[in-house]
C-alpha positions in Angstrom: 21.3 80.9 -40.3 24.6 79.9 -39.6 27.8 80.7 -41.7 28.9 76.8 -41.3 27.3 73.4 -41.4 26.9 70.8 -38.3 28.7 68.2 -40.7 31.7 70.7 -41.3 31.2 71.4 -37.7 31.7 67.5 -36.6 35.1 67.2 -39.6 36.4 70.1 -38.1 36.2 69.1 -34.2 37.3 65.7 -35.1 40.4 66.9 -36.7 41.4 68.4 -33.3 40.3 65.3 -31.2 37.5 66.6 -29.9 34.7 64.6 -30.2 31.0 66.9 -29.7 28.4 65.9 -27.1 25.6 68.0 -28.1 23.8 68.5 -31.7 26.2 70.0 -33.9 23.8 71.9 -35.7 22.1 73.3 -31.9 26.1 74.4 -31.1 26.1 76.2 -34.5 22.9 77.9 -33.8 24.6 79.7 -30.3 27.9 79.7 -31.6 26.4 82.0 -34.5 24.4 84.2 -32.1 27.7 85.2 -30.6 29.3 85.7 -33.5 26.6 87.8 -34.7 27.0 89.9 -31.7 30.4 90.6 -32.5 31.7 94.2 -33.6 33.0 93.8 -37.2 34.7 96.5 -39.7 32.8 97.9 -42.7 29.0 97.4 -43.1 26.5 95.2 -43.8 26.1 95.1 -47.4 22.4 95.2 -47.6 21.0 96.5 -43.3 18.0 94.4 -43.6 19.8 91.4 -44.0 19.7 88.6 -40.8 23.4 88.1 -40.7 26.6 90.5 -39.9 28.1 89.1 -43.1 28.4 89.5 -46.2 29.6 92.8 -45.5 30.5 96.2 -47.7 33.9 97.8 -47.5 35.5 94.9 -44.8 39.4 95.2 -46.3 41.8 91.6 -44.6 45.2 92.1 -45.0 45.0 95.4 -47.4 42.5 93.4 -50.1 39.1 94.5 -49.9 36.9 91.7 -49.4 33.9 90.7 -51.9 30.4 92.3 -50.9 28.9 88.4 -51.4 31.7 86.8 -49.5 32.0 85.0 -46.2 35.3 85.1 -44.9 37.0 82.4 -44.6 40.9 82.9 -44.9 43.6 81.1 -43.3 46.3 82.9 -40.6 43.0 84.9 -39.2 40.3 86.5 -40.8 37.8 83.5 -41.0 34.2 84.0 -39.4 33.3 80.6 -40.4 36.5 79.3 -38.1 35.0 81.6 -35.5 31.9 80.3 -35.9 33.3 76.4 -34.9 35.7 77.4 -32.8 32.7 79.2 -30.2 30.7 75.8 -30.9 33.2 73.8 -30.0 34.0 76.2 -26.8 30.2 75.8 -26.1 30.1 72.1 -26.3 33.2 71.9 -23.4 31.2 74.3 -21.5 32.7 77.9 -22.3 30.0 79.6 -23.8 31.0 83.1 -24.7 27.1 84.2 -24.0 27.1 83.2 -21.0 27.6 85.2 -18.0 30.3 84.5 -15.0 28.8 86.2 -12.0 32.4 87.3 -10.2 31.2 90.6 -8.3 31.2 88.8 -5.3 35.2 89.3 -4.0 35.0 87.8 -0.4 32.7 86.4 2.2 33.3 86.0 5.6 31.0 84.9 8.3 31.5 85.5 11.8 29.4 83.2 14.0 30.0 84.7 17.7 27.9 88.1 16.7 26.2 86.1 13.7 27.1 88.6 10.6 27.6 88.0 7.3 30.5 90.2 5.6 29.8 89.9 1.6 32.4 92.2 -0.5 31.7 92.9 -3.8 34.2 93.9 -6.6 33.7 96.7 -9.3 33.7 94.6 -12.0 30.3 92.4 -12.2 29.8 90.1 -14.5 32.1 89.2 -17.2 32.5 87.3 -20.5 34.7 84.1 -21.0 35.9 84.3 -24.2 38.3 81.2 -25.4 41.8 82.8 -27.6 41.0 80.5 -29.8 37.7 82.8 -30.9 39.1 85.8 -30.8 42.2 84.9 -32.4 40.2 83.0 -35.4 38.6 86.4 -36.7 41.5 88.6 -36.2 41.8 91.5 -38.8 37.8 91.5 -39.2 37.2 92.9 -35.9 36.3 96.3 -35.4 38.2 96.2 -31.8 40.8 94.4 -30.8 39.0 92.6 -28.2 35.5 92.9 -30.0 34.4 95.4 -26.9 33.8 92.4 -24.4 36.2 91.9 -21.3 37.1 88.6 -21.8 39.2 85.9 -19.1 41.9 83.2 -20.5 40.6 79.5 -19.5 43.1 76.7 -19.9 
């Protein structure tokens, strides 16, 4: 269950001159997987509940925020602008849950002894996570980079 609607979804991307090419309500559906997966502050207010919000003793910008609320605050602290900002990420082909295989560093083939030469780095795989998405929840996080490595893409 997501914490927006594909309609509010469409308004929203439309107001930024993006138009979607996939289902709004499918973008919504990953978009809210990641942002499920994300490390917030305070609890859930009930554990066997499907969603990481509402949440109990969550406090944006020194107010404590309601155990039945979503946030949804302007300047930061929204998880429903989270929410559209990954499904919009997702739609231009950024998906936050996807994986970007960069371990391999350098590959050089040498065709007089026929050897490969692959060089790995140390870091593996990594996230690409858009500003944009990290930016839109800021103040809710539990971390300041909600735990993942993330790369800039323009």
């Amino acid at each position: 269950m997501a914490y927006s609607t594909g309609t509010a979804l469409t308004i929203y991307a439309t107001a930024r001159g993006v138009t979607l090419t996939t289902d709004a309500d499918v973008l919504l559906t990953r978009a809210h997987d990641y942002v499920d997966s994300s490390s917030f502050i305070g609890t859930k207010t009930d554990a066997a509940q499907d969603n990481e919000w509402p949440r109990t003793g969550a406090v944006f910008n020194g107010v404590e925020i309601g155990t039945t609320v979503i946030p949804d605050f302007s300047g930061g602290g929204s998880v429903v602008k989270m929410e559209l900002e990954t499904a919009i990420a997702i739609d231009q082909g950024n998906d936050p849950l996807a994986l970007v295989d960069n371990s391999i560093k350098k590959t050089v083939k040498k065709t007089d002894i026929l050897s490969t030469e692959i060089e790995y780095t140390d870091q593996g795989k990594e996230s690409i996570v858009s500003p944009a998405i990290t930016t839109a929840a800021s103040g809710l996080m539990a971390s300041a980079n909600n735990g993942v490595r993330f790369t800039v893409f323009n």
